[in-house]
Each structure stands twice: as C-alpha cells, then as structure tokens.
C-alpha positions as CSV (number, residue, x, y, z in Angstrom):
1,X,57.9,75.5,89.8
2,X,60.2,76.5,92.2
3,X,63.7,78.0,91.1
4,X,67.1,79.8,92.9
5,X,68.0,83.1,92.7
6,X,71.2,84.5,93.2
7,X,71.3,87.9,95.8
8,X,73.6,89.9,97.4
9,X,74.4,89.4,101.1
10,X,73.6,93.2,101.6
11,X,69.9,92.7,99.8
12,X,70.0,89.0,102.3
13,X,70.2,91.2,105.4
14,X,67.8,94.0,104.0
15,X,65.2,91.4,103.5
16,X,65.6,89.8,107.1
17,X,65.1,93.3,108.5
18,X,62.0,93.7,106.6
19,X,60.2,90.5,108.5
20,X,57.8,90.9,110.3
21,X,57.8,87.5,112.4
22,X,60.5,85.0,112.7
23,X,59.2,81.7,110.5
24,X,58.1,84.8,107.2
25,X,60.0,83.5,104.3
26,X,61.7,86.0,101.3
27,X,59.0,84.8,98.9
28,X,56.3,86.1,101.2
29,X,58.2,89.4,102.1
30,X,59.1,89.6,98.1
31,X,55.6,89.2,97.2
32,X,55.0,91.9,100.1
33,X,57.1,94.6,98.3
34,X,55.8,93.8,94.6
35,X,52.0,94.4,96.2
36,X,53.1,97.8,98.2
37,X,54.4,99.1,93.9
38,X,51.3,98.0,92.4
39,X,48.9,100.7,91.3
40,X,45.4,100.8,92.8
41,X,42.3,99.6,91.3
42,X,39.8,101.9,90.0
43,X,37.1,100.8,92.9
44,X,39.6,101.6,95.5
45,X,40.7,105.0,93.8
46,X,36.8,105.6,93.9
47,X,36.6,104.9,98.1
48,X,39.8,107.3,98.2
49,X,38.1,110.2,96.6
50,X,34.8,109.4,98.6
51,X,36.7,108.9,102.0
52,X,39.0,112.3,101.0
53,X,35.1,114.2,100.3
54,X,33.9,112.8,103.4
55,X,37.0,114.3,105.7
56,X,36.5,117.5,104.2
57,X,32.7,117.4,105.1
58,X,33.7,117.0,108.7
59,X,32.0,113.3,108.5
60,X,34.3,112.1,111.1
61,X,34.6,110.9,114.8
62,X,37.3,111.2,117.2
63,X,38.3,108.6,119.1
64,X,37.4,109.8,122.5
65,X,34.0,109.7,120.5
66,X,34.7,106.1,119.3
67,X,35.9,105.3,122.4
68,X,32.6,106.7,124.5
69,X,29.9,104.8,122.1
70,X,32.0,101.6,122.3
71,X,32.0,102.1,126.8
72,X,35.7,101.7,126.3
C-alpha cells in the first residue's frame, strides 16, 4: 500500500542531492539511508575481524601486484 508523506522543501532538495542517477526515486534513496543505519549481521562482523587479522598479517597485495598477475 502506497501512502503520502508530507516533507520539507529543504529535506526535498537534500534528497535530490543524494541521487545517484536521474530516473532514482525517494523511496529507493530513503530505503538507501535506512540500510547505511542498520547494524551489521553477526557473519559479516565475523569477515570484519577476519579481514582486520588478515591486514595485520601482511596477507595483502598491492595493486601494482594486482595489476601485474591480471597483465593490466
């Protein structure tokens, strides 16, 4: 069910800033903002702390070493 809300013309042009291509609608770059303050799931807390332990083991490439394997 679709409904109307009522905003501000200040929160109107905030919200056009925020778009990221021409045709986004508000819903999309409301639902957008309410993802970015949701709190992380546990798995992806887990990669986190795995990707952090790797970093600090010096398990990690450059990109003029990226680059080199990919011939790019």
């Amino acid at each position: 069910m679709a409904t109307t809300i009522q905003v501000s013309s200040d929160l109107v042009e905030e919200l056009k800033n925020r778009k990221m291509y021409d045709k986004e609608s508000y819903e999309e770059i409301i639902w957008d903002l309410l993802e970015d303050s949701k709190e992380l799931s546990e798995e992806t807390k887990k990669l986190i702390k795995i990707a952090e332990q790797e970093v600090r083991e010096g398990k990690t490439h450059t990109l003029e070493e990226v680059k080199k394997e990919f011939n790019l």
